[in-house]
C-alpha positions in Angstrom: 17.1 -5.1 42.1 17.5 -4.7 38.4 14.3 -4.3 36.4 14.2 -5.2 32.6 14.3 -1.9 30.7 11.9 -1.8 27.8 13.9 -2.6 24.8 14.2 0.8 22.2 16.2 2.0 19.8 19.3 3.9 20.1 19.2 7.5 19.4 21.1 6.9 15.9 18.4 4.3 15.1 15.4 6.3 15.8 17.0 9.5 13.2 17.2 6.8 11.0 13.7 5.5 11.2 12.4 9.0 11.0 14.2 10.0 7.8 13.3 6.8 6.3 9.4 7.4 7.2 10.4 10.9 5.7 11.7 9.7 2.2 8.5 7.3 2.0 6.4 10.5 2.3 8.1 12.6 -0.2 8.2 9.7 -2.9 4.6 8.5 -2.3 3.6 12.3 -2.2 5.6 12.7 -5.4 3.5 9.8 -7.1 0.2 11.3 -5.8 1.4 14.7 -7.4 2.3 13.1 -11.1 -0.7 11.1 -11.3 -3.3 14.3 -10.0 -1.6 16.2 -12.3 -2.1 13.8 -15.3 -4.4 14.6 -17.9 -5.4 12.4 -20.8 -6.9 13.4 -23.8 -8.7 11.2 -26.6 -8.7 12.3 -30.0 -10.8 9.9 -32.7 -12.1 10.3 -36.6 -13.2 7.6 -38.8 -10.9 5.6 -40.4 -14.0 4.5 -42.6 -16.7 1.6 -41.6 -17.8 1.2 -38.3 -14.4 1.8 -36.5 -12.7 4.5 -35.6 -8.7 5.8 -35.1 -8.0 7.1 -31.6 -5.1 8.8 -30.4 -4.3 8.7 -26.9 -2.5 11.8 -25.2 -0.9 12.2 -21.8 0.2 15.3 -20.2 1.5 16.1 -16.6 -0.3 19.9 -15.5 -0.6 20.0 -19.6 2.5 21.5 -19.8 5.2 18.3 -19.7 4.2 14.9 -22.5 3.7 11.8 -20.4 4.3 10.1 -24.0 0.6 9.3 -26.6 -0.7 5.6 -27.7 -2.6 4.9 -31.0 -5.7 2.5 -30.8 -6.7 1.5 -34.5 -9.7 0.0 -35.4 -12.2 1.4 -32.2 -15.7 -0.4 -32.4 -17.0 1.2 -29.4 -16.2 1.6 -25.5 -17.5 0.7 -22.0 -16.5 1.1 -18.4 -15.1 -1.1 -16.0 -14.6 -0.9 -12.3 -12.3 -1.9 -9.6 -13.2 -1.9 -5.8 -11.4 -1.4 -2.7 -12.1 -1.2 0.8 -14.0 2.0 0.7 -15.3 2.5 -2.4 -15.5 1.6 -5.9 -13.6 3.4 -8.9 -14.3 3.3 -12.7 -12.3 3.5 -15.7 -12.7 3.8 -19.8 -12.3 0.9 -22.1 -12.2 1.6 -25.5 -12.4 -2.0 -27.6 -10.9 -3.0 -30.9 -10.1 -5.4 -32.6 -6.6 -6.4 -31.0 -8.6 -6.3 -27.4 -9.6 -3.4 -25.1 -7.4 -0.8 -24.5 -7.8 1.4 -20.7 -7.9 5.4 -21.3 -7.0 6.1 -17.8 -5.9 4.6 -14.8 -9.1 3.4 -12.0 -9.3 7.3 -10.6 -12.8 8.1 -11.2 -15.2 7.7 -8.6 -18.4 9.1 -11.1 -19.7 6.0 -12.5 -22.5 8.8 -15.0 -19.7 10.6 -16.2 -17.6 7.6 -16.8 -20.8 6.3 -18.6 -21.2 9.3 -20.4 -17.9 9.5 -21.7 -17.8 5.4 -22.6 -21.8 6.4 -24.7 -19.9 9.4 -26.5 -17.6 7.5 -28.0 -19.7 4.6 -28.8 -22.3 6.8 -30.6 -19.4 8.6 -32.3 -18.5 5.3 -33.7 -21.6 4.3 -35.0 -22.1 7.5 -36.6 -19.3 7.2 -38.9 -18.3 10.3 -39.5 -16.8 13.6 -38.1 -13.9 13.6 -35.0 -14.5 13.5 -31.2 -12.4 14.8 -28.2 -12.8 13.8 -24.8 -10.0 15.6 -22.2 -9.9 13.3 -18.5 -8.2 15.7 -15.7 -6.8 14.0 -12.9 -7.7 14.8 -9.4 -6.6 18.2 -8.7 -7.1 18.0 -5.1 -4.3 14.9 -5.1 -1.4 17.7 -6.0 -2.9 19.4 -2.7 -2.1 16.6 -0.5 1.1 15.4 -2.6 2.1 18.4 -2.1 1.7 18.2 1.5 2.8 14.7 1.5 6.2 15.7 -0.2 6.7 18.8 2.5 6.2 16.7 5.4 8.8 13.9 4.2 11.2 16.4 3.4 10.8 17.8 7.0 11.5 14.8 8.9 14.4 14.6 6.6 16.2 17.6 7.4 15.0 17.9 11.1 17.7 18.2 13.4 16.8 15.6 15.9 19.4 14.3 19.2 20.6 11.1 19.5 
């Protein structure tokens, strides 16, 4: 009697599906790399009044330009917040007068120091006068497990598997 044989893939399928899962991990661990590695630096002085000029810079490792933004006209800054699944994380907004402007991406998980940071740059405002720097480092950690991310995809690339 002929039983039904569980349906899989062939052996050429299955190499395929590996190295695919393989390039998924290498380009997602790439991703994780660039944006750990990002850091972003806000330079402001008074353009006179209450508002200030800002510059935004951002760098990969501080070595390689990501590309910089002006933000004219800066009346002062807050945080916002964006929640997932397992927990919340909070970003910069710097407003002026064409609409708030995002320093970084949602990658902090330190609601103070985000707070900090936002009250800096308000108070810098309304003191009208003098320059201000703030430097935001991504999460070194994340080039850890990019890192690890990337190496693993790249193995089940090249492994030699039979079909």
């Amino acid at each position: 009697m002929n039983e039904p044989q569980p349906t899989r893939l062939p052996g050429l399928g299955m190499m395929i599906v590996i190295r695919l899962v393989g390039v998924i991990f290498a380009v997602a661990g790439v991703l994780v790399i660039i944006n750990g590695g990002q850091t972003t630096t806000l330079s402001c002085w008074h353009a006179g009044g209450d508002r200030a000029d800002c510059v935004i810079e951002r760098h990969w490792m501080n070595v390689v330009s990501l590309g910089e933004d002006t933000v004219p006209a800066v009346s002062g800054a807050w945080v916002s917040s964006s929640r997932s699944d397992s927990k919340t994380l909070y970003r910069i907004e710097l407003t002026t007068d064409q609409g708030d402007v995002h320093l970084t991406s949602y990658q902090s998980d330190s609601l103070y120091q985000e707070e900090a940071d936002a009250a800096r740059i308000s108070d810098f405002v309304q003191a009208g006068e003098g320059t201000l720097e703030i430097i935001k480092e991504g999460a070194r950690l994340g080039i850890v497990f990019g890192a690890f991310a990337v190496l693993l995809g790249l193995g089940l690339i090249a492994a030699k598997l039979k079909p």
